[in-house]
N, C-alpha and C positions, 0 to 999 in steps of 0.2 A: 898742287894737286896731290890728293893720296888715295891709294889702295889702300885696303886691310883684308892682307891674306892669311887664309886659314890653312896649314898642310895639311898632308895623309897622317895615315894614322905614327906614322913613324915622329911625329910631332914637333920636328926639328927645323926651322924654317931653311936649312940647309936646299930644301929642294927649289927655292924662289931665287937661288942665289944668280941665274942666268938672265933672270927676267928682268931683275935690279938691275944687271947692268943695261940689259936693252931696254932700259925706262930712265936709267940716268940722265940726269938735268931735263927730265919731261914729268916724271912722276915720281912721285916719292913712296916707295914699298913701307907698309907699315905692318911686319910678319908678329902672327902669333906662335909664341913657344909653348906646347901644351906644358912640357915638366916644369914650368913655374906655376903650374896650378895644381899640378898632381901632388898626393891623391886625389881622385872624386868619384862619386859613387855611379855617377851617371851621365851621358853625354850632355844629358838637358843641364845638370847642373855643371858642368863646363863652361856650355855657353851661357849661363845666366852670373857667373867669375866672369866671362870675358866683357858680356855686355856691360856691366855693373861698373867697365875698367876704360871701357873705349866709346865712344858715341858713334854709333852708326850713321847718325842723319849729317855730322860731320863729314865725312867721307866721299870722295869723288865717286869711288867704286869698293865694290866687296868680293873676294874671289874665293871660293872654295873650292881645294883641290880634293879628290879622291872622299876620304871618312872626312877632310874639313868640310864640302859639301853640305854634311848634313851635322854639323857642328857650325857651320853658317845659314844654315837653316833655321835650327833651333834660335841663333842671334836673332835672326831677322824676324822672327816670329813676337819678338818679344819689342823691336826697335827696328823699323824699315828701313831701307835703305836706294837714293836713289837709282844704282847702277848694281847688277850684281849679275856675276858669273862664277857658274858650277859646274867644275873640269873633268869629265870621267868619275861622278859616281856610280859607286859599286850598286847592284843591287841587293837587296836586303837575304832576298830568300838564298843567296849563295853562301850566307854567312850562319844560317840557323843551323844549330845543332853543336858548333862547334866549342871544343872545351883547352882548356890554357893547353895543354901537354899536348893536342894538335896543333893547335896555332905556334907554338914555338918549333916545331918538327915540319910543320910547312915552312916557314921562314928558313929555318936553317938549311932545307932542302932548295931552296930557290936563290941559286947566286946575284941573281940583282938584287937582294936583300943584304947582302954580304959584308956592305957598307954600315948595318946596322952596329957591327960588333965593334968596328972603330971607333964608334958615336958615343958607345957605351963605354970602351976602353979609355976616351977622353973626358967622361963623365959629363957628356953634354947629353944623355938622353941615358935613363934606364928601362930594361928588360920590362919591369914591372908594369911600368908607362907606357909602351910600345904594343907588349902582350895582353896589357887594360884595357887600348883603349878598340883592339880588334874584337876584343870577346863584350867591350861595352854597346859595342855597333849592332851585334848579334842582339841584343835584345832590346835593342831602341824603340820606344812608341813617339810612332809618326808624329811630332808637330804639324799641324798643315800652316802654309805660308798664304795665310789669308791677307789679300789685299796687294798682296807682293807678286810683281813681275819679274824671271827670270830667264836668263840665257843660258843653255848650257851646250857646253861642246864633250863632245864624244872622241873617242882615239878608232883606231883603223877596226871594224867591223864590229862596231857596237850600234846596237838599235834603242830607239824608246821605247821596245815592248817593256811594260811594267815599271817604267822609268818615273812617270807621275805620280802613280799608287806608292811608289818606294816615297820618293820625295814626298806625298801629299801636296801637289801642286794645287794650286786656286786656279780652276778652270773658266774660270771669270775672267781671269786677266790674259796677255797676251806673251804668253813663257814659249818663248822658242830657242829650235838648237840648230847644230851641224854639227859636224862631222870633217877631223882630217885623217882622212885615209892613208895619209904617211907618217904616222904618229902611233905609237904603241901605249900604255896604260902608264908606262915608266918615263916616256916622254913626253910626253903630250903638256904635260905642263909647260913646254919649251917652244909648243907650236910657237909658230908668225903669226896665226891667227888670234892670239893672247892678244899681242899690242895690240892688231887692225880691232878688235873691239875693243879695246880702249879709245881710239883715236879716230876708225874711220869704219864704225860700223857697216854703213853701207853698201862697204865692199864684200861683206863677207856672204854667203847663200843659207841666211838665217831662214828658216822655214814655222811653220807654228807647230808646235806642240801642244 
């Protein structure tokens, strides 16, 4: 069995690395590294490099975390896929307006990002590609995920207000979420609730969207 996970915008599959091992000898993580595709002018064409490189309908499940989200979005729009979970997307309208020389002075301001400068300092991610692909997100036009069914889970006080309009959900289909309330924006990719929808959905208090 495989996932094909998509990370934040930090691009580095470094943040899947917990999940790998809690899917060891059950699932096989198959992470996307944005900086082997960087540059690109646009998220759409990211994902139109990534689909071009992986078959989606191959795939057990598809997971987008944070800006992967809607960098798995875009995939699926183009190539569906049967399973797919979207972990704490951002919403769009929080990201308008902003320009490189903020987006680097926020990062550097916020010590959970702190990790970013090692990344960089091992040459396994650059500045360029990190601060691209936040300012690429600010002016993304919605693909809608026509035909496609999703799950997505939220971190500790997030709502779906505007959460479909962001996405462009297909309100046709049957896209529901939750929510762990013990999970913050930085964790949440590490919920328990990850595996249980991989494994045993029915246990989780999916709701419709």
């Amino acid at each position: 069995m495989k996932l094909l996970c998509f990370p934040d915008f930090v691009g580095h599959p470094i943040c899947f690395s917990a999940l790998a091992r809690a899917l060891k000898g059950r699932m096989t993580v198959v992470p996307i590294n944005y900086s082997d595709y960087w540059p690109y002018s646009s998220v759409e064409v990211l994902a139109r490099r990534i689909a071009e490189e992986h078959d989606l309908t191959a795939m057990d499940g598809v997971l987008g975390y944070s800006f992967g989200a809607y960098v798995a979005g875009c995939c699926l729009a183009q190539s569906a896929s049967p399973r797919v979970l979207l972990v704490d997307p951002p919403l769009l309208v929080d990201l308008h307006g902003l320009t490189p020389a903020g987006i680097a002075e926020r990062l550097e301001a916020d010590p959970q990002y702190a990790y970013i400068n090692d990344l960089v300092d091992a040459q396994l991610v650059s500045h360029d590609c990190v601060h691209g692909n936040i300012l690429l997100l600010s002016k993304w036009q919605a693909t809608p995920l026509a035909g496609t069914a999703v799950d997505v889970l939220l971190s500790a006080g997030r709502t779906t207000v505007g959460l479909a309009q962001a996405l462009q959900l297909d309100p046709a289909q049957d896209n529901r979420y939750w929510c762990d309330e013990q999970r913050h924006h930085g964790s949440i990719i590490n919920s328990p609730g990850v595996p249980e929808w991989l494994f045993d959905p029915v246990a989780l208090p999916l709701s419709r969207l």
